[in-house]
N, C-alpha and C positions, 0 to 999 in steps of 0.2 A: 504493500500500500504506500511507501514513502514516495513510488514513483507515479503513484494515480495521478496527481495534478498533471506531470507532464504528458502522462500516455492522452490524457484528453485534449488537453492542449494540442496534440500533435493528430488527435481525434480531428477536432475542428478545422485543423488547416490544411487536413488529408481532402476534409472534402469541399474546403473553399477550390482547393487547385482542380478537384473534380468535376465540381459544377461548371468552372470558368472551361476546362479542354469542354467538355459537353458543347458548353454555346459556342466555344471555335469552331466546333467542329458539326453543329447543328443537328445534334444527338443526342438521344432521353437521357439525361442526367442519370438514371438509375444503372445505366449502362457501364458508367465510369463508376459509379459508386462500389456495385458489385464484383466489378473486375478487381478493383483498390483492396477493395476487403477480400476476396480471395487470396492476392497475392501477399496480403499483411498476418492473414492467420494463416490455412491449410496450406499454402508453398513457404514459405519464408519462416512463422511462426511468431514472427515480432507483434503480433496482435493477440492475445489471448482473453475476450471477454467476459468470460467466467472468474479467470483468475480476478481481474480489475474489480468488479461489481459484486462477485461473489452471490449471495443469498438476494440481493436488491436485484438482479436483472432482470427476474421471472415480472416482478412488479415494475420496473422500469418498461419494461416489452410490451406488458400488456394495458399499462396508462397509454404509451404512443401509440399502441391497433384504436384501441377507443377514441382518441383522441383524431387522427385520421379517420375512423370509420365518421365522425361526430360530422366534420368538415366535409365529408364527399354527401352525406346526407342533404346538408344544408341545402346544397345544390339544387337538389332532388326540387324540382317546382311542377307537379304537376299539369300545368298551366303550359309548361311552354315543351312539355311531350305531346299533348297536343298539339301542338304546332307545328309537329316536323314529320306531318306525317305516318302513313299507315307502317310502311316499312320500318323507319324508325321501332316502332310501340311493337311491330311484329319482331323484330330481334332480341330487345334490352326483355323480349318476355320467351315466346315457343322458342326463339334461335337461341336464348339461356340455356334454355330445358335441355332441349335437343342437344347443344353441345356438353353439358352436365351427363345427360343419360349413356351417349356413346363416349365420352370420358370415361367413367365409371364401369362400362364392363370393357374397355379398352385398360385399365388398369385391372378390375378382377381376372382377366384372362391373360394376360402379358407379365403383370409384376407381379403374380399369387397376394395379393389383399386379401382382407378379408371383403364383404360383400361393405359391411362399416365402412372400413380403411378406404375404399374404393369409390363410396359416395361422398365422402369427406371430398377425397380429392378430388372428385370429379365438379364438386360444388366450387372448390375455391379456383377452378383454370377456367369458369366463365369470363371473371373477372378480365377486361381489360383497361379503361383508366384511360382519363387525357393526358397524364404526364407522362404516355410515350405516343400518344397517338398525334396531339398536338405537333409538337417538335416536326415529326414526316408527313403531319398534311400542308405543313407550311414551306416545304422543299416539291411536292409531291406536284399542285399545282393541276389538278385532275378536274375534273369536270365540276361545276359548281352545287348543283342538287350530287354527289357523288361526295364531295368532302363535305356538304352538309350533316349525311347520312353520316360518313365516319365518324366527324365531332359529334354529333348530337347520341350515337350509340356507346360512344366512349365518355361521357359526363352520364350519361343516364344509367347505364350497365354496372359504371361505379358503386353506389350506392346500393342499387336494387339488386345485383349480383352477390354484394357482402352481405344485405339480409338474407338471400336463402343458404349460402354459408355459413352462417352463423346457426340458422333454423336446422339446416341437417347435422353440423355439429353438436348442436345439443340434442338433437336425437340421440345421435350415436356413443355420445358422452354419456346419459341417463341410464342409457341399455346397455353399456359395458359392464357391469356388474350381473349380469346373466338374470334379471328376474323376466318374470313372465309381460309377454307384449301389452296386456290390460297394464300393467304398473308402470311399467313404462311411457305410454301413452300417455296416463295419467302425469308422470312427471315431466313428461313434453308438453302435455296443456297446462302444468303451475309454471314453468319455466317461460311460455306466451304469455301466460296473464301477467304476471307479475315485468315481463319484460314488454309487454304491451300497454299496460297500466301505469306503472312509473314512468316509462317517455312520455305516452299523451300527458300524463298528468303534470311531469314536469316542463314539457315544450308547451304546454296554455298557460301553466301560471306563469311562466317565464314571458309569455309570446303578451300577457297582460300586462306584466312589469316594464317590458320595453316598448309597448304601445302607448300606456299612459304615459313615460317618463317618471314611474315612480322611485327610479336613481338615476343620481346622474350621470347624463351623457360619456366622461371619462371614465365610467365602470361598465361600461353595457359590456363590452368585449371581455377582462377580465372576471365579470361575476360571471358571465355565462360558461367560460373556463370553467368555472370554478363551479359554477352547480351541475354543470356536465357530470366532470368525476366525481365528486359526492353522489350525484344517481347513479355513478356507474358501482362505485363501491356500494353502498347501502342494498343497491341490486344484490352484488354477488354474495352481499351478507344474508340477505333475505332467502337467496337460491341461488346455488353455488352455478358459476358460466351464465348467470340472466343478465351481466350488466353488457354486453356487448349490444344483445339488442335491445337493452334500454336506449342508449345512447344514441344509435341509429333510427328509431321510434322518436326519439325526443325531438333531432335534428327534421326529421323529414315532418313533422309535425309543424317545426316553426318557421320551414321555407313555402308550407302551405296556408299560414295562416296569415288573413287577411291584417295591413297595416305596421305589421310587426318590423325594423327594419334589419335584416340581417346584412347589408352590404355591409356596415363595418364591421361588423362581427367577422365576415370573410375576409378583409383584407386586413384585420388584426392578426390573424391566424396564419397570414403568408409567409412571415417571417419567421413566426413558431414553424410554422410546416418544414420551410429548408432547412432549417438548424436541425429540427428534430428528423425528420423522415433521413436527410443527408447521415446523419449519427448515426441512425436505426441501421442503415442497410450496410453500412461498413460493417457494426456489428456484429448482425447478421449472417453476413457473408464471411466475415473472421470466423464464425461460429461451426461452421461446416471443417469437419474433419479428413483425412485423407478415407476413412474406412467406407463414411457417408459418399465420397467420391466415385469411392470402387463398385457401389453398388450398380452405378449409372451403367452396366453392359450394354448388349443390344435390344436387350425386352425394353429398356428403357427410350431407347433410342425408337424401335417400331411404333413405341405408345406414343412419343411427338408425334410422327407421322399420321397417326392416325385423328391424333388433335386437329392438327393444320392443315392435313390433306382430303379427312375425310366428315370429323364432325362440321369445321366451318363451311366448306364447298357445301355440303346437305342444309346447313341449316340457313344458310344464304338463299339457296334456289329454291328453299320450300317457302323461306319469306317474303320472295321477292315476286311470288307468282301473281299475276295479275295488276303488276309496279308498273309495266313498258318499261322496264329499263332492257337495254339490247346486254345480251350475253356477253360483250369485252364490256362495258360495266358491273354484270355482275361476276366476273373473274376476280374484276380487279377488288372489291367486295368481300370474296372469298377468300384471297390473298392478306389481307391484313387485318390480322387480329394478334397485335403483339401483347401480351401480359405485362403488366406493372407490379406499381407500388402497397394496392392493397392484399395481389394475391400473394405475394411474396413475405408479409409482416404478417398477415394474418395464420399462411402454415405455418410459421415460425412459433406465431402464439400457441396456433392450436398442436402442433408438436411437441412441444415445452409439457403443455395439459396431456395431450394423451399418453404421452411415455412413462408419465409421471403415475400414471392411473393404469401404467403395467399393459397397453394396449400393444398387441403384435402389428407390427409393419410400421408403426407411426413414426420408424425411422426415417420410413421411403417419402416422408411428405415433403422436406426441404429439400434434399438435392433434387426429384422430379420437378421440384417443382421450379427453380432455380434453374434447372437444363431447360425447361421448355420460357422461362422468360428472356433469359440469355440469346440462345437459339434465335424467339421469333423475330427479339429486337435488333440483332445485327442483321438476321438474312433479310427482313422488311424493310431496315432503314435505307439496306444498301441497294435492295434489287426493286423497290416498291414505283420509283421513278420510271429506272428502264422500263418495267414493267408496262405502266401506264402510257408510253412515248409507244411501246409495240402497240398496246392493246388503240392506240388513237382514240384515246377518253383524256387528254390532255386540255387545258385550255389553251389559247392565245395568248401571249407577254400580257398582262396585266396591265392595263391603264386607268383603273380606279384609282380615286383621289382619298387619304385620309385625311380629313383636319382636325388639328388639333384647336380646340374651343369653338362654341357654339355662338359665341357674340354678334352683335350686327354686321362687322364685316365678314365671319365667317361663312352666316347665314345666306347675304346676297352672294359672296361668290358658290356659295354650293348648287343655289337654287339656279345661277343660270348655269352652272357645269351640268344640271340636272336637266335643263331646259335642252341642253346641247345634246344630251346622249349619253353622259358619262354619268359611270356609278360615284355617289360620294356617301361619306360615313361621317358624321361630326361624331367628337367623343369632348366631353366635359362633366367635369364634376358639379358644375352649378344647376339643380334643376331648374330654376326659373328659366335659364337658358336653353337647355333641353326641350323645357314644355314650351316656348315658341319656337323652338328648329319644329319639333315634331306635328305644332301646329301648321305651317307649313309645307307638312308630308315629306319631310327629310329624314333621311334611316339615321339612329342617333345611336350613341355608347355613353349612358350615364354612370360615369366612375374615372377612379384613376387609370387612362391607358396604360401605363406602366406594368398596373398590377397584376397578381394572378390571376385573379377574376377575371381579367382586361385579356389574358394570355387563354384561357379558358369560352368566354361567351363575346368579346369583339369579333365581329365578322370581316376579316379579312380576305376573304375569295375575293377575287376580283383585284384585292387592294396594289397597286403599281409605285402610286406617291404619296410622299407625307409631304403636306403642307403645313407649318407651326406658325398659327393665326392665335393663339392665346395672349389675353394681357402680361402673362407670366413671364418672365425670361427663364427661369427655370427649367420650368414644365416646358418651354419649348425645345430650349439645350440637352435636357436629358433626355426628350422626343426621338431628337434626332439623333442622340447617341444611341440609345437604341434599337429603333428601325432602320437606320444604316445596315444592322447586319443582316437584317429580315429583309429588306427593301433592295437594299444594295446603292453604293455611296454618290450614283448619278440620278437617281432617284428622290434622294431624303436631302432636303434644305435647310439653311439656319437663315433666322431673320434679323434683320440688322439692329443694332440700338444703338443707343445716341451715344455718341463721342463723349460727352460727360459720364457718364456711367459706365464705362466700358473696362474700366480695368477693373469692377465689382462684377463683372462676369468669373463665376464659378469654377466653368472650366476652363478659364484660361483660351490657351490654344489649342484645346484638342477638336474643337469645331473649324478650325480655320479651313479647314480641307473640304468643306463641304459647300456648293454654291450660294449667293445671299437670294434670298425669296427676292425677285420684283425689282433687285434695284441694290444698290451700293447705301443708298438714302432713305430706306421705304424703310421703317419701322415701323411699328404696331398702332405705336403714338399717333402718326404719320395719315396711318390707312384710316384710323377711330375717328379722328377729326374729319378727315372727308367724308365719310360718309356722315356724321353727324350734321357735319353743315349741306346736307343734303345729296351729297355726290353717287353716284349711283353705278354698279355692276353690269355693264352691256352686253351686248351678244352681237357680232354683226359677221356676215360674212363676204370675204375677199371678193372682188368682182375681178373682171377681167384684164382692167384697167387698173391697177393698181401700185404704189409704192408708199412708204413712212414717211418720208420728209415733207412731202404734203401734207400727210396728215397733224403733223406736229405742228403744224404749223398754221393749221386751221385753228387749229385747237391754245397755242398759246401758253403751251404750259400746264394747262388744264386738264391734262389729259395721260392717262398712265397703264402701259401695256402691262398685261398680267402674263398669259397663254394662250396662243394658238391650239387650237383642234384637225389635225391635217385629215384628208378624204380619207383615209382607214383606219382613224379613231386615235394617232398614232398622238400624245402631248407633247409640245414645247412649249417650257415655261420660262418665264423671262429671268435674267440673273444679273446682277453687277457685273459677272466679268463677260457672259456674251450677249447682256441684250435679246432683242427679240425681232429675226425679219421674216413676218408673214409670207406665205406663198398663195397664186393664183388657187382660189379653189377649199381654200381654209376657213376656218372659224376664230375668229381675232374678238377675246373677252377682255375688256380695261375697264378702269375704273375712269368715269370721266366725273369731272366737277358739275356742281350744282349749275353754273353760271356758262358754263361750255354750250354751245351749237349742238346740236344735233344734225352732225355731218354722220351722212351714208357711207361708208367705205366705196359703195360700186362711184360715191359722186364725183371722188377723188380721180380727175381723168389724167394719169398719168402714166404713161406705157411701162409696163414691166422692164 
């Protein structure tokens, strides 16, 4: 124990360098996480988590499953599963099943389980998870209702895949003790009620607490922490394994109930989430032995295949029947269902439990299960592209617009990119703002873009540019430090600020590299005041006759190019260092003054 402080310490910075190769390299973080911890415990040995923690790990392990099961819950909104469709609601439910049922006698007949040990497992490899699916639909670039479908079944499957995990686990936990199926039974319905009972009960009284504001604001995120795990404990004291689906019950209770606000609750939880989940799977993966390794022969290896080759392909094409989607969509469908972060902590929990409780095979639950998350996430990440470029379910270069804030300049340039053809997204955290973009009929993201949540439910298909129209200098800088990598660096722009303030810029120089929105001059200050003194957002397009100098000149000043729209939809946008020269046959949108003419581009008769 003298060296605990450092082994964590060196815990934390194992998986800072993790997560950072991850986003170099545009790959599920759990990917690097798990490799890390293999190579620090089972090859190397320099990681041994048992030694470190001792007696606390069993209880460290199983706060972090509840604590993530809590969070993918939250999500759960039934409200917007509706929304996505029949396909969607037919996967995260019969394509569950379906891949659970041929899991399970694909583990009874290949690894010898027991019929148990086999549903167990078959219930936790439904699970797949946005925080690997995300990452490869944002490289992947596939058809737009196609990556709809993936994101929408990997946020939903999350939650709803760990409740029937949890539900056949305590099945099978109850009945390990050999009584008879009526007692059993029986303790599988005190184990719902009591895990049914205490979520609803505590996701309403809670969902009333933070409806009313009967605490303040700066505790809504830590008390609900905190009466999270007190239901989950008090659960397992009332009935031993009931607090997992307490906690799951509570969450999916307070993302359905009206008024309640859990955005910040979610994005409280983001920074717990990387600390802790980043920790867990090092763990984790330290935690697997060379013995555990040996067991993975070929039975293990035909039972992937039969996961990936045959439960998905089936459970795809039976839910897809009567979709119209053409067969290279639904290949490409059937091809990716990589495994994450709940199924992997959660065998871990539930292996910890059932060994303990002297169950035969419950060795086999984390290395399978471990080979088949590994497995799907490299072979998916790498080939899910190619893939999709053979199958021609690809889209087009992307020339949708992000803007970052929904203010009045934001709004008028959206509306006429909208009027023009082009997809745009406002994303801000002011709702006032939001509720007239969406007045409007402008597609919005109310939250911080940055965040999880942002990286989760922002709809990015389509998305090509980031434009940072926020009053913030911040939020616009760290904008475009971050869509730069998503986006890519001719794509994402920084907007100017005023020469008095400029060396109170944050990051210094690490935006220099990137074009100025609109102008050397245009600041935000800049744009806010024109249009407040009436200046307005245009649309006009190029005639045959045309050039700029005229037009500048008509105009007096008054007058300021933003973006052309070329005949195949293709953007140029204006920048400090190149300006902007329209071509015969374009769509030219500027900002012209209150006080300016209303000169026609075609009026401009000047020969190309």
């Amino acid at each position: 124990m003298e060296h605990a402080g450092f082994d964590l310490a060196m815990i934390g910075l194992m998986a800072l360098i993790c997560q950072w190769i991850a986003w170099q390299l545009k790959l599920p973080a759990i990917l690097m996480l798990l490799v890390a911890g293999i190579t620090a415990g089972p090859i190397t040995g320099l990681l041994d988590p048992d030694a470190l923690f001792g007696e606390l790990l069993f209880p460290l392990v199983s706060l972090a499953v509840a604590v993530i099961l809590f969070e993918g819950s939250l999500t759960l909104n039934f409200r917007e599963l509706g929304g996505h469709g029949r396909t969607v609601r037919r996967l995260v439910t019969w394509g569950a099943l379906i891949t659970g049922v041929i899991a399970t006698i694909a583990a009874r007949l290949l690894l010898d389980l027991s019929w148990e040990m086999a549903s167990v497992l078959g219930a936790l490899l439904v699970v797949t998870g946005p925080t690997v699916i995300l990452p490869m639909l944002q490289t992947l670039r596939a058809r737009e209702h196609l990556t709809q479908i993936l994101r929408w079944e990997g946020i939903l499957i999350d939650p709803m895949g760990a409740i029937g995990a949890v539900l056949v686990y305590e099945f099978v936990a109850l009945g390990s003790g050999g009584a008879a199926a009526t007692h059993t039974l029986a303790l599988f319905g005190q184990t719902a009620l009591i895990g049914f009972g205490l979520g609803i009960a505590g996701g309403y009284s809670w969902g009333l607490m933070l409806r009313h504001h009967w605490l303040p604001h700066q505790l809504h995120s830590f008390g609900t922490l905190m009466l999270m795990l007190t239901l989950f404990t008090v659960s397992n004291q009332l009935f031993h394994e009931s607090g997992l689906l307490t906690v799951t019950v509570m969450g999916v209770w307070m993302a359905n109930m009206r008024g309640v606000p859990t955005r910040p609750i979610i994005e409280f939880k983001e920074t717990l989430s990387v600390l802790l989940i980043s920790g867990l799977f090092l763990l984790l993966a330290a935690r697997l032995t060379v013995e555990q390794l040996a067991l993975l022969g070929w039975p293990a290896w035909v039972f992937l295949i039969m996961l990936v080759g045959v439960a998905r392909p089936l459970a795809v094409w039976l839910c897809t029947l009567g979709s119209g989607l053409e067969w290279r969509e639904k290949a490409l469908l059937a091809f990716i269902s990589p495994r994450g972060i709940v199924a992997a902590a959660v065998a871990s929990l539930f292996a910890l439990r059932l060994e303990d409780a002297g169950m035969p095979g419950a060795e086999m639950l984390v290395p399978v299960t471990f080979l088949v998350i590994i497995s799907t996430v490299v072979s998916q990440s790498l080939l899910s592209r190619p893939l999709a470029h053979w199958l021609g379910v690809q889209r087009p270069s992307p020339n949708g617009v992000l803007i970052i804030g929904a203010n009045a300049v934001a709004r008028q340039l959206a509306c006429t990119l909208r009027d023009a053809g082009v997809s745009v997204v406002l994303a801000d955290s002011s709702w006032d703002a939001i509720q007239l973009a969406r007045n409007e009929g402008l597609t919005t993201y109310y939250g911080d873009p940055l965040s999880e949540h942002a990286a989760q439910h922002l709809e990015l298909s389509g998305i090509g540019y980031l434009l940072p129209l926020s009053p913030y200098r911040e939020l616009n800088d760290l904008a475009a430090l971050h869509f730069e990598h998503l986006l890519g660096r001719d794509r994402v722009f920084r907007l100017a600020v005023d020469e008095g303030r400029r060396g109170n810029r944050p990051q210094g120089q690490a935006l220099d590299h990137l074009p100025l929105l609109f102008g050397r001059d245009v600041t935000y200050a800049k744009l806010s005041r024109l249009v407040a003194e009436g200046g307005e957002v245009r649309l006009e397009r190029c005639g045959e006759k045309f050039r700029m100098e005229p037009l500048r000149q008509a105009h007096a000043g008054r007058w300021l190019p933003m973006l052309c729209i070329g005949p195949s939809g293709r953007l140029r946008i204006a920048t400090g260092e190149t300006g902007l020269s329209p071509k015969r046959g374009d769509t030219l949108i500027s900002l012209v003054h209150a006080d300016s003419p209303k000169h026609s581009l075609q009026t401009v008769a000047s020969p190309i």
